[in-house]
N, C-alpha and C positions, 0 to 999 in steps of 0.2 A: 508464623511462616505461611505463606501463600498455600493456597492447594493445587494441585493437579486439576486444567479443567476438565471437565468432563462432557463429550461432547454431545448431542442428540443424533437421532435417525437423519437419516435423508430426510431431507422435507420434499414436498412439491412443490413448494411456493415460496420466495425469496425476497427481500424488498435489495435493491442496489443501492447504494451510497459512492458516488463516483467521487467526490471529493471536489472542492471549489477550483483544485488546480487541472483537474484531468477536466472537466467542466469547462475550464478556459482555454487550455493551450494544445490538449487532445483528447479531443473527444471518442477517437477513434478507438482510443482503449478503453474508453466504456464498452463501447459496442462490440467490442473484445472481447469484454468478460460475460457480457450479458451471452454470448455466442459459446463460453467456452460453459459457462452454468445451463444452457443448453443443451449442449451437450450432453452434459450427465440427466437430461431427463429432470431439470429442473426448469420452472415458468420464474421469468424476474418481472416484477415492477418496482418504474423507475418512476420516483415521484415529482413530477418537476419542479416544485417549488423548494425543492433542498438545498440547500444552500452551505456557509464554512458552518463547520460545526464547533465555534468558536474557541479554539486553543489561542492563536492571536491576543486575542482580547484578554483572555484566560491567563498566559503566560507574562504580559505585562501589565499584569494586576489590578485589571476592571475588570473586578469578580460580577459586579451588578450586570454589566454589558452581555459579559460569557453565561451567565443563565439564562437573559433573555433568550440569546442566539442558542442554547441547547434545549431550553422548553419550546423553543420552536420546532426543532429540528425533530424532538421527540413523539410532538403534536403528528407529525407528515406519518408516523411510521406506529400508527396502531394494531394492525391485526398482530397475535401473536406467532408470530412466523420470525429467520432468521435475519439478520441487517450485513449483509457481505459489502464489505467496505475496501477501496482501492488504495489504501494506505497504514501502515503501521501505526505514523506518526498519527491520523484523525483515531483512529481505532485505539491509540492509550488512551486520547483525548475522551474518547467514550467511555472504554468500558473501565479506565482509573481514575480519572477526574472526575467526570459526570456525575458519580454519588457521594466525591467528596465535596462539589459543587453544592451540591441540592441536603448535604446534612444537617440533619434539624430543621429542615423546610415542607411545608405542605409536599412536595414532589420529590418528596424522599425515595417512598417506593415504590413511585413509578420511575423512579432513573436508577436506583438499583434492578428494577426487571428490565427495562431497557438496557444497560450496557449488558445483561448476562445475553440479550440476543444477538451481540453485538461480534460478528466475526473477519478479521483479515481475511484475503480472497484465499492466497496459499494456504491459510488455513484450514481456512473451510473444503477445502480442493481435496486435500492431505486426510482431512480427520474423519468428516463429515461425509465428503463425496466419495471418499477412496479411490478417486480418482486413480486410470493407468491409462496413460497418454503414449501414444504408435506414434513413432516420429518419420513424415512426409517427405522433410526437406532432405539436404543435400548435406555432405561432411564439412562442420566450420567449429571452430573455436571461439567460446564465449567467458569474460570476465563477470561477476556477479558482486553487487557491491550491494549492502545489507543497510539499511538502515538505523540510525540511532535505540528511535523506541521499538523497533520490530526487534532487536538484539536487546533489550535494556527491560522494554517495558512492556509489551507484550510477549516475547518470548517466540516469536515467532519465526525469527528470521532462519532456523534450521531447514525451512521447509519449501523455502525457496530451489535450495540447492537437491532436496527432496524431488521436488517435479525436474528437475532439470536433468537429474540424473536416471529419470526416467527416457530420455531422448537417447536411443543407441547412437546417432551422429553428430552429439555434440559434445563436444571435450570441454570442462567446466576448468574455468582457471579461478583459483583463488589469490587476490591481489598480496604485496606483502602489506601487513598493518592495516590486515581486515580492519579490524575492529575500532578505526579509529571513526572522527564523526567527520564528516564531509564539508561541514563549515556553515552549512545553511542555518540550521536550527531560527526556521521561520523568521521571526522580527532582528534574532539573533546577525544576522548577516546585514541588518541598514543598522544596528545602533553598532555594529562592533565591523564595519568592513573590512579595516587591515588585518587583522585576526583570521575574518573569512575568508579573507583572499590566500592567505597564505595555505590555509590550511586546507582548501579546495585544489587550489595549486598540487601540493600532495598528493590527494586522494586521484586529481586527472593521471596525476604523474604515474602514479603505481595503480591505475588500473590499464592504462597503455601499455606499461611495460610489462605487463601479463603475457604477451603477444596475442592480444585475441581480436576478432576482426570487430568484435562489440561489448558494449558491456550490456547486463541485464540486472535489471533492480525493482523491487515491487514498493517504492515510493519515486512519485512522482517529484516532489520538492525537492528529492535529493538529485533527482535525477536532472531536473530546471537548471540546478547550481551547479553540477556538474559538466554539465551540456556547453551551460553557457562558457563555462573555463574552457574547454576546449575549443568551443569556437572561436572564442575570443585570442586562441592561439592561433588559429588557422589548420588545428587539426582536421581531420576527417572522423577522426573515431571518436563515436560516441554512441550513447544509453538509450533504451527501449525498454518499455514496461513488459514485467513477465506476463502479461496479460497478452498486449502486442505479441511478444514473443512463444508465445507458445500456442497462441491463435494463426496464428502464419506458419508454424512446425506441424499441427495437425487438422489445416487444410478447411478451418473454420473465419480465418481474421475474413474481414468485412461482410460478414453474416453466412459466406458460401459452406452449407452443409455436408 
């Protein structure tokens, strides 16, 4: 049986992990988070040569590829300090893969001490920062859709709804059939699309029918596949990273302090 983790002090000093997808399609929710760990009086660096932290490769079964790309990734992030990462889905990739990656290999335990610094942003927000967020904005209603491994594999996904219930003016709506998976699951959505499409279809379906003016989720991939079903209905409603979203509630999103 797994343990309880356990979590360390405040740090001062952070390294970011934005992820290849927030990296590519918004960057703005990096600058997000790097503003909201700010906030709590912590310094981030972002190292720029970071790159996917190979799940991809990983999950379709170029085990050779996905070390390279995670002895890389490892390489970027020496000092010992914490790895605050912008998705669930990279962060099982770290901190449950990464040493069953490297076992029995020279880089054994340096990827077992690597993924143990390895933390989701909510999480770290929640455990680490103890974060307590004053909410800025204006009264609105928001849906929250949870991802796969943040619910499955990290354990993490409680603590989304944790910050957000932190917000006196936002009313948190829970979709029906939380818990189902959104369709994406990475490679999962080109080798299997009618599958995906159906089952994205779903999840747009019943996070609309929440009645909430947005939804809000702390992976990005889910949020791509989600997005795009929507738009590709001609919706209006769609998905913002809790990063986004709670950088814009306490009056920090695009770096304003």
């Amino acid at each position: 049986m797994e343990q309880p983790r356990i979590y360390p002090a405040k740090p001062r000093k952070v390294y970011l992990y934005a992820t290849c997808l927030v990296d590519a399609f918004d960057p703005d929710t990096g600058l997000d988070a790097i503003s909201l760990l700010e906030q709590q009086g912590i310094d981030v660096e972002f190292v720029p040569k970071q790159t996917c932290c190979g799940q991809p490769a990983y999950s379709s079964g170029y085990t050779e590829e996905a070390r390279a790309v995670a002895e890389h990734q490892m390489a970027l992030f020496p000092e010992n300090i914490p790895v605050v990462i912008l998705s669930g889905s990279c962060g099982g990739m770290m901190v449950h893969h990464y040493p069953r990656l490297f076992k029995d290999h020279p880089l054994e335990a340096t990827a077992k001490s690597f993924s143990a610094r390895v933390f989701e942003l909510t999480e770290f927000l929640a455990n680490v920062c103890r974060a307590q967020f004053k909410d800025q904005g204006e009264q609105t209603t928001v849906a929250m859709h949870t991802s796969c491994a943040a619910r499955r594999e990290m354990n993490v996904h409680v603590y989304t709804a944790h910050l957000l219930g932190q917000l006196d003016k936002v009313e948190l709506k829970h979709p029906q059939y939380e818990e189902e998976c959104c369709g994406f699951g990475g490679t999962f959505s080109v080798r299997h699309p009618n599958i995906s499409e159906a089952m994205v279809d779903d999840k747009s379906n019943n996070l609309k029918n929440t009645g909430g003016v947005e939804f809000v989720s702390a992976d990005w991939g889910c949020m791509l596949n989600i997005n795009g079903a929507l738009e590709y209905k001609g919706e209006t409603f769609k998905g913002k990273h809790i990063a986004r979203f709670l950088a814009e509630r306490t009056g920090v999103a695009g770096g304003e302090q």
